[in-house]
C-alpha positions in Angstrom: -93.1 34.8 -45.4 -94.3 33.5 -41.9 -92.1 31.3 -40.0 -93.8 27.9 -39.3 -93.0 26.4 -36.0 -92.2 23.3 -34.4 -95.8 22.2 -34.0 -97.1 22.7 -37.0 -94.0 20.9 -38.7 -94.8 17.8 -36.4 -98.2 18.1 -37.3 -97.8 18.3 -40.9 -95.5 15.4 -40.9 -97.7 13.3 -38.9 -100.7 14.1 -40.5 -98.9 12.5 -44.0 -97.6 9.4 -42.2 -100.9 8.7 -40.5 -103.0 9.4 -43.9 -100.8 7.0 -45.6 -100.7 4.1 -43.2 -104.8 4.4 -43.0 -104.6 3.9 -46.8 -106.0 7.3 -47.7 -105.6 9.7 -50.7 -105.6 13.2 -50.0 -108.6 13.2 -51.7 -110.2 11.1 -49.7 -109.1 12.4 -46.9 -110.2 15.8 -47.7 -113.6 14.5 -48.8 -114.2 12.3 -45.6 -113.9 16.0 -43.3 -115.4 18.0 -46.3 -112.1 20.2 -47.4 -110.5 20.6 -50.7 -107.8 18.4 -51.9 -105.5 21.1 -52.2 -106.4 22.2 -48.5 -104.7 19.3 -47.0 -102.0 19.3 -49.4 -101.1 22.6 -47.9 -101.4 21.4 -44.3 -99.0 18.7 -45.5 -96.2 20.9 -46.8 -97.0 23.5 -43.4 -98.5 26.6 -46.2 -101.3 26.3 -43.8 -102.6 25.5 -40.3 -106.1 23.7 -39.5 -108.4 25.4 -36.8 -109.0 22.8 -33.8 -112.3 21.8 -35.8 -110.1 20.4 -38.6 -108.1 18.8 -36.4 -111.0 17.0 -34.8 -112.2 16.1 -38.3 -108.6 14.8 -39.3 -108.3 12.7 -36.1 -111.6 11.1 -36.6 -111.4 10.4 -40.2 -108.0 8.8 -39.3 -108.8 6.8 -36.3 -106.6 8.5 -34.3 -106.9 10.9 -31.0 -106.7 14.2 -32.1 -103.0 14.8 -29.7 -101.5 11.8 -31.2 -100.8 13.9 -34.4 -99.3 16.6 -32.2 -96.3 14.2 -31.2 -92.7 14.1 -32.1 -92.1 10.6 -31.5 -95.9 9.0 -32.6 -95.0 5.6 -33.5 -93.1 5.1 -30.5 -95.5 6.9 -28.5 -97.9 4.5 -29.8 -95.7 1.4 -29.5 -95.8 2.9 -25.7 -99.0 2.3 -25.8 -100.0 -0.6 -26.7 -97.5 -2.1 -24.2 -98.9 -0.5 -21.6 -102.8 -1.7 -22.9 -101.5 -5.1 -23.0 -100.2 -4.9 -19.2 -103.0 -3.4 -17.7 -105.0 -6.3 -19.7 -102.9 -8.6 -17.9 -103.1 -6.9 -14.1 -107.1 -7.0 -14.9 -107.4 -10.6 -15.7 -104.5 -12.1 -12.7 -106.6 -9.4 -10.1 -110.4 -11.4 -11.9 -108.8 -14.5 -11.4 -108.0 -13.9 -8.0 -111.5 -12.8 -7.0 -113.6 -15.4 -8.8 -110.5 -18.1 -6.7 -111.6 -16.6 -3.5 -115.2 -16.4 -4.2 -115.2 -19.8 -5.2 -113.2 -21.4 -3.0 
């Protein structure tokens, strides 16, 4: 039997976490990127790899971007995220504020 590594392990695992918090079946899953049922089933238990075209399909019937299922820490990663969305929101709108202030006197 082949070894499976790291990667695939971490994709596997957040390929089922990310299904399930979108809500979706396998089936429907596999019929949103046209694959069988039992096709992601094996990516879920690591039988099996998807090509990068899978991957693209996964990410996009998910919602997600395609890297985000390649990371060992996702939720934090995403957590991460937002925080850093919601800071950059907040430079944005103090730096607007500033402008339209001096513009208008």
């Amino acid at each position: 039997m082949e070894k499976v590594s790291n990667l695939q392990v971490v994709f596997a695992n957040n390929l089922k976490t990310r299904r399930k918090m979108a809500g979706l079946t396998q089936m429907a899953l596999a019929s949103a990127i046209g694959v069988s049922t039992s096709f992601i089933t094996e990516i879920e238990t690591n039988r099996k790899a998807p090509s990068f075209q899978t991957i693209e399909k996964i990410a996009g019937a998910l919602g997600v971007p395609a890297w985000t299922l390649f990371t060992e820490y996702n939720d934090h990663l995403r957590s991460d995220l937002t925080e850093s969305k919601e800071m950059l929101k907040l430079i944005l709108k103090n730096k607007l504020s500033d402008t339209v202030e001096e513009v208008l006197g």
